[in-house]
C-alpha positions in Angstrom: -28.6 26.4 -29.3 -26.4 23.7 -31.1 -23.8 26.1 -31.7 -23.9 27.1 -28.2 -23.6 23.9 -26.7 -20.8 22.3 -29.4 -18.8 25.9 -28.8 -19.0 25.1 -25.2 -18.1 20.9 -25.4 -15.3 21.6 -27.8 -13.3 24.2 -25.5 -13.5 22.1 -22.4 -12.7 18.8 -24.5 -9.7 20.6 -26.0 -8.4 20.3 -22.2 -9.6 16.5 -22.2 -7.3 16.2 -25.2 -4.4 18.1 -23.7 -4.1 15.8 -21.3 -4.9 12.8 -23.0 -1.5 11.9 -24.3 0.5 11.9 -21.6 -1.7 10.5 -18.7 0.4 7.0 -19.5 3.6 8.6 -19.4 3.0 10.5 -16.4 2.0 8.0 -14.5 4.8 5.6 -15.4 7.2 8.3 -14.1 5.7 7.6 -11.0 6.5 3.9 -11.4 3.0 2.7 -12.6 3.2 -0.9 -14.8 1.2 -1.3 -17.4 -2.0 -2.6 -15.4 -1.7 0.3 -13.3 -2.0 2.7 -16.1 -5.6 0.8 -17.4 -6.4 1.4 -13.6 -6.0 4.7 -13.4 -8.4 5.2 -16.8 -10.6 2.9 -15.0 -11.2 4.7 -12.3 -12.3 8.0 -14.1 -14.8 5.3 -15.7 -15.7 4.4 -12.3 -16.8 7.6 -11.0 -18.4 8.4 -14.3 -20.5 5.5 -14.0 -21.5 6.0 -10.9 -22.4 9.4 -11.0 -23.6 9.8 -14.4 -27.2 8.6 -13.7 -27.7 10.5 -10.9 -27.0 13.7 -13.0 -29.0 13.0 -15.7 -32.1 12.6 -13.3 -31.1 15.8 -11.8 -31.4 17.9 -14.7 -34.7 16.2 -15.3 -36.0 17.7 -11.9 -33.8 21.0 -11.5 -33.1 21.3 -15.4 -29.8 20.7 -17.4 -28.2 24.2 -17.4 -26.7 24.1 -13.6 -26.0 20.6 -13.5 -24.0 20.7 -17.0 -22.3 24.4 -15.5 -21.2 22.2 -11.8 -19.5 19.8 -14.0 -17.8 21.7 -16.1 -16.4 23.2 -12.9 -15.8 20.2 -11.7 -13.3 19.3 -14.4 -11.5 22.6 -14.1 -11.4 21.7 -10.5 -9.7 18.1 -11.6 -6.9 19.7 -14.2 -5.7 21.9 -11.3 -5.4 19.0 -9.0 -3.5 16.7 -11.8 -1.2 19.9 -12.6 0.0 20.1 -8.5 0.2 16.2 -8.4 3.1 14.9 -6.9 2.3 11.0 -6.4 0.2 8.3 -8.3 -2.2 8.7 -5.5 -2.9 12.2 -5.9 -3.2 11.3 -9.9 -5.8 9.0 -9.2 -7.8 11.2 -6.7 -7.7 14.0 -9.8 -8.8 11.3 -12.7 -11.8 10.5 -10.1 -12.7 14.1 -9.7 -12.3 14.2 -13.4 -14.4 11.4 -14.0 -17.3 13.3 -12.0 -17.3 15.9 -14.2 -17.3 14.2 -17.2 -21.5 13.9 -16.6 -21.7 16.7 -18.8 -21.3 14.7 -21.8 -24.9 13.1 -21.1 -26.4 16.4 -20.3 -25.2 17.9 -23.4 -26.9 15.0 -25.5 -30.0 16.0 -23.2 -29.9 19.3 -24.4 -29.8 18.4 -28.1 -32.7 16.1 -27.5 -34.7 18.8 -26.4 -33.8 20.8 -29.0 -33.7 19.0 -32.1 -36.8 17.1 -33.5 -36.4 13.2 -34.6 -35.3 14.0 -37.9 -32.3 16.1 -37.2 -31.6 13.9 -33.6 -28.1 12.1 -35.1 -27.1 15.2 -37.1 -27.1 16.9 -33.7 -25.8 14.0 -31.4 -23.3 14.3 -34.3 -22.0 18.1 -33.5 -21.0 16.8 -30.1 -19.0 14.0 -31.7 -17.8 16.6 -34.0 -16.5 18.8 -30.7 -15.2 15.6 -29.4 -13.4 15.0 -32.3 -12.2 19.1 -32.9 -11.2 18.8 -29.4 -8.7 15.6 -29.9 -7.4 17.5 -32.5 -6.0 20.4 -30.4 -5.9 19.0 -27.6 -3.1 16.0 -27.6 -0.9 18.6 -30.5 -1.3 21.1 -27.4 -0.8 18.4 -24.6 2.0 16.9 -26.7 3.7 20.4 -27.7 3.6 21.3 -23.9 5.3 18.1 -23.0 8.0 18.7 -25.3 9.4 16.7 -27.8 13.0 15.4 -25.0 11.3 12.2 -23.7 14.0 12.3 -21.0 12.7 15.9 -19.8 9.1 16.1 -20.1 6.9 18.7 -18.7 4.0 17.4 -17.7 2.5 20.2 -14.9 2.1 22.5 -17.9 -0.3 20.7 -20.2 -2.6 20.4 -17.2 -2.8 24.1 -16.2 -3.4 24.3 -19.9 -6.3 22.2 -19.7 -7.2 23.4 -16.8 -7.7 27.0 -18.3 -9.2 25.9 -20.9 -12.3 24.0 -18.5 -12.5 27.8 -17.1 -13.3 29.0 -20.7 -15.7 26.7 -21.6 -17.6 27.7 -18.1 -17.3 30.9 -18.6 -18.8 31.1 -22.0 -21.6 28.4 -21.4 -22.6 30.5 -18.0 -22.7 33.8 -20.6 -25.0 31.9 -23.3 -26.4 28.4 -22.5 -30.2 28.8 -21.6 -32.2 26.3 -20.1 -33.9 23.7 -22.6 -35.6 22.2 -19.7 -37.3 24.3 -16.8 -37.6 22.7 -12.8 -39.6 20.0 -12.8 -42.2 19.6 -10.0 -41.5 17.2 -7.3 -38.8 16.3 -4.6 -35.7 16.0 -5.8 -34.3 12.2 -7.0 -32.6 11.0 -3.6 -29.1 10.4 -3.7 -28.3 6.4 -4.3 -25.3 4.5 -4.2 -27.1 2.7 -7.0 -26.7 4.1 -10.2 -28.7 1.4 -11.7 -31.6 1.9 -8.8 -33.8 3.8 -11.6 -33.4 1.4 -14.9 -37.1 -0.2 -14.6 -38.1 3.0 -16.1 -36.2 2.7 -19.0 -38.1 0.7 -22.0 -36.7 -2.2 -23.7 -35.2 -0.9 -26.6 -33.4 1.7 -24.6 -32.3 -0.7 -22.7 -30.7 -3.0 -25.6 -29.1 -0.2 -27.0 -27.5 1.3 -24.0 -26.2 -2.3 -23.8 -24.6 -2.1 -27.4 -22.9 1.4 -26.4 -21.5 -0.5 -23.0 -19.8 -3.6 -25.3 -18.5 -0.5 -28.3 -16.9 1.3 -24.8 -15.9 -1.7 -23.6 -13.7 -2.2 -26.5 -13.2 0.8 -27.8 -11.3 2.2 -24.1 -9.0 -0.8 -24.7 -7.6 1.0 -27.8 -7.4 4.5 -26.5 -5.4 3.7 -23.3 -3.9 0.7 -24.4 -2.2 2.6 -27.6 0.6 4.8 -25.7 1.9 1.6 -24.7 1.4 -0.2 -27.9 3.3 2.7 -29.6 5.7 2.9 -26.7 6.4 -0.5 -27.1 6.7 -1.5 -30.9 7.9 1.7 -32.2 9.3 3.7 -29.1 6.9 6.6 -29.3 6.4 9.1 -26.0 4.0 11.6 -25.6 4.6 13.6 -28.3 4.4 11.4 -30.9 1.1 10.0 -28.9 -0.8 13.6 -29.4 0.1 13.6 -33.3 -1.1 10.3 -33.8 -4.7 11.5 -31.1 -4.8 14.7 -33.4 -4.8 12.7 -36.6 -8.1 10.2 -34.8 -9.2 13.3 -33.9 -9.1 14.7 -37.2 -11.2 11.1 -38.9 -13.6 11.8 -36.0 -14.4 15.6 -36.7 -14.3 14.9 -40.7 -17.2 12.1 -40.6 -19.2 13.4 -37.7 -18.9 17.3 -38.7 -19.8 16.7 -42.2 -20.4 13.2 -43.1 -22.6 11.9 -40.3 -25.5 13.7 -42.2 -25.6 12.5 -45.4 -24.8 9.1 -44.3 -27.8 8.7 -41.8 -30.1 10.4 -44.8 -28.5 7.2 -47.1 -28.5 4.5 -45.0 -30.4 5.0 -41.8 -29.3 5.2 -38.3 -29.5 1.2 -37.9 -27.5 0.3 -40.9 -24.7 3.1 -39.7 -24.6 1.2 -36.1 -24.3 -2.0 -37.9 -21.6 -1.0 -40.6 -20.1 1.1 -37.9 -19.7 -2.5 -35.4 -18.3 -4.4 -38.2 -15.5 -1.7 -38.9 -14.6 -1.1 -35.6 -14.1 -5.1 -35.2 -12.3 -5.4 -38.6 -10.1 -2.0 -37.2 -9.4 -3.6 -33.8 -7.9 -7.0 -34.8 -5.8 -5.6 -37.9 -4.0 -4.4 -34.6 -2.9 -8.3 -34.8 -0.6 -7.5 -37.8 0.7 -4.1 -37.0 4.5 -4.3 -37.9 5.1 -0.7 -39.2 3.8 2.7 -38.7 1.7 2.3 -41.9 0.3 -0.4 -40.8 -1.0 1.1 -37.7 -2.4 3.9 -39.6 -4.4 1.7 -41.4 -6.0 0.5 -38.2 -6.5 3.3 -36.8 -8.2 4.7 -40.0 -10.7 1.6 -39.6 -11.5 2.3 -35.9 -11.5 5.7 -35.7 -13.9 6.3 -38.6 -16.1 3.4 -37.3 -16.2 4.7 -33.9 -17.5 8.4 -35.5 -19.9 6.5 -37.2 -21.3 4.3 -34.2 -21.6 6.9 -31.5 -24.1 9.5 -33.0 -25.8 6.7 -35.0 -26.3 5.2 -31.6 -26.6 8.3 -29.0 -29.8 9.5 -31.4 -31.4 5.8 -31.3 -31.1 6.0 -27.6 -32.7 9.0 -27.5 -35.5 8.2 -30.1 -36.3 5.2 -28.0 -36.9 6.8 -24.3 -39.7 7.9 -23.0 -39.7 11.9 -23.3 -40.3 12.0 -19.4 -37.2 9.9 -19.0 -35.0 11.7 -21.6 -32.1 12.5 -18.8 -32.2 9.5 -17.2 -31.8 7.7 -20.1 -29.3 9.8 -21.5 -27.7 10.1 -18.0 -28.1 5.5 -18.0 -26.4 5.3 -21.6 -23.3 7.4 -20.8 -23.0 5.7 -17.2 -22.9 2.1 -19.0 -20.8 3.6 -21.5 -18.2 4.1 -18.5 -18.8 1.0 -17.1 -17.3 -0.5 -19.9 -14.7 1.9 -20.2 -13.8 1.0 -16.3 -13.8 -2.9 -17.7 -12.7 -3.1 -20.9 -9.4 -1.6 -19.8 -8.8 -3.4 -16.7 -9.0 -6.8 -19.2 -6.8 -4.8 -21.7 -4.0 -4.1 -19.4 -4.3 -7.5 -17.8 -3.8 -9.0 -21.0 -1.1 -6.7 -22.5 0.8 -7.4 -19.2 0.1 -11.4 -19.0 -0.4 -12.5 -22.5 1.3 -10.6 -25.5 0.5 -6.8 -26.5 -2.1 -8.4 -29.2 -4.2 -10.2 -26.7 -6.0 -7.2 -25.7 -7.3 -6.4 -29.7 -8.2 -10.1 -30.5 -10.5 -10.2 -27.3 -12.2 -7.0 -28.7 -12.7 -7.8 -31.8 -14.1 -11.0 -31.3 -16.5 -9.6 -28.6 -17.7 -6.4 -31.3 -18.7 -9.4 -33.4 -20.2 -11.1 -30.8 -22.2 -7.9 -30.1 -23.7 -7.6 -33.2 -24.9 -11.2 -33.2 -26.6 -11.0 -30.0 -28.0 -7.4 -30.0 -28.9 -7.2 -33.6 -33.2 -7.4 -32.6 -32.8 -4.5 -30.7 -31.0 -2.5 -32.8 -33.4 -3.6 -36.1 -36.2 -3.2 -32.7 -35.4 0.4 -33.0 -37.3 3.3 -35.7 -34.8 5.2 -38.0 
């Protein structure tokens, strides 16, 4: 089952990579300014938030395997439309349709739950960060390779039929071997809300805290990842290709720890300690940004947040998890990774704001403040919490 599902994440986040790069650039070819660019990653946020919930409480009444196959569609559907886009608006309107699709994160991590015990709950919540981070390996080398290397002639249609076929794949080989891990419940089926935080009285208290934690980590984190093309673009004159070497090297911090590391590490120090160390790091990572005068400099940073970040988010996926009621499992699930795109909708918005207003440092000093700040206020929850 967990090689099922990671085979099936990794190939459809290889097109997420592919893309990745080269979003920024695109859309500055269509004249978009710097705030414009955290807008547009906003808005795949936004419809990720607010559809995310809904689909995790669907596959807890009509079970996971069609709602995680619709998405998956969904983002092939999404690639297409960003490879015939010819205007910011019709980039937008594909990063939305995009954003819908990217529910099948949190019904992946619903499938692990049901599959794994307690015991082995991060080491599996860890494959999926593994096939996140396997798939940011390919993916931006791929997206940055179809681009081309001539900044003044890029090719940016390509890369997206690219990721668009490589949605198709992932579909195609999930619909051949995923089974169900969760049957049709019994019941009507969850009415459709405009509220995606209509259902949250039914998660506990602990959940709850948590899912908080992973909104303030997105929150921050997103800053970084859409805010570095321009960073690079800015203080060292990279494009897109040079973007997807430097996303293929995160990538490749993200798949060594979470692949292979995030075991032995939980069995060590326990899931709580991991969150805690992994908080610090990311902080320490995001305002060494402050200093960045050379490219090894920047490595250094991103070394820091990248392995910080692959240490947080299976640490913290499994003690969400752990913490829900079993009943509740995809709604929960479905809760964390809509909050989780909240804060990717906000903490960019701020970022590009600042980056635009204030000085390209601004952005990294608020975050890392704020990841401290996190840890201070949430650390009852996170001790609250078994593991």
């Amino acid at each position: 089952m967990l090689g099922v599902i990671f085979l099936s994440v990794v190939v459809d986040l290889i097109g997420f990579g592919i893309v990745l790069p080269l979003l920024p650039f695109y859309a500055i070819s269509f004249g978009a300014t710097p705030a414009t660019v955290a807008l547009l990653a906003a808005v795949f946020s936004i419809a990720q938030f607010l559809t995310a919930p809904l689909l995790g409480a669907l596959t807890d009444r009509v079970g996971r395997r069609p709602v995680f196959l619709a998405c998956m569609m969904v983002s092939c559907c999404a690639y297409i439309a960003l490879a015939f886009a010819d205007s910011l608006l019709a980039i937008f309107l594909a990063r939305i349709a995009a954003g819908i699709g990217a529910g099948k994160i949190g019904i992946a991590q619903a499938i692990i739950a049901d599959s794994t015990g307690p015991e082995n709950r991060a080491k599996g919540m860890g494959m999926v960060g593994a096939a996140f981070g396997l798939g940011m390996i390919l993916g931006p080398v791929l997206g940055g390779l179809l681009t081309g290397p001539d900044p003044l002639n890029p090719n940016y249609h390509l890369p997206a039929f690219a990721a668009a076929a490589a949605s198709l794949t992932a579909f195609a080989f999930a619909l051949w071997r995923l089974p169900e891990t969760r049957p049709a419940g019994n019941g009507t089926l969850p009415p459709v809300s405009r509220n995606p935080l209509k259902n949250l009285d039914k998660i506990n208290r602990i959940a709850l805290g948590l899912i908080l934690v992973q909104f303030a980590i997105n929150f921050v984190f997103a800053q970084i990842e859409v805010l570095f093309p321009l960073f690079a673009r800015a203080r060292f004159d990279w494009h897109a290709f040079e973007v997807g070497i430097a996303f293929a090297c995160i990538g490749c911090i993200v798949l060594a720890m979470q692949g292979g590391m995030i075991g032995p590490l939980t069995r060590r120090f326990g899931e709580n300690n991991l969150l805690r160390i992994g908080i610090l790091g990311l902080s320490f990572g995001t305002l060494l940004v402050v200093w960045v005068v050379n490219v090894p400099m920047l490595a250094l940073s991103v070394l820091f947040t990248a392995t910080s970040f692959a240490m947080i988010n299976p640490s913290l996926a499994s003690l969400i998890s752990r913490a829900a009621d079993p009943e509740h499992q995809g709604l929960t699930m479905g809760a964390a990774q809509s909050f989780a795109a909240l804060g990717r909708v906000l903490g960019p918005l701020l970022g590009g704001y600042l980056f635009e207003t204030v000085s390209l440092e601004a952005p990294y000093i608020v975050g890392g403040v704020l990841l401290l700040l996190t840890l201070v206020v949430f650390y009852r929850p996170i001790k609250g919490n078994a593991g």
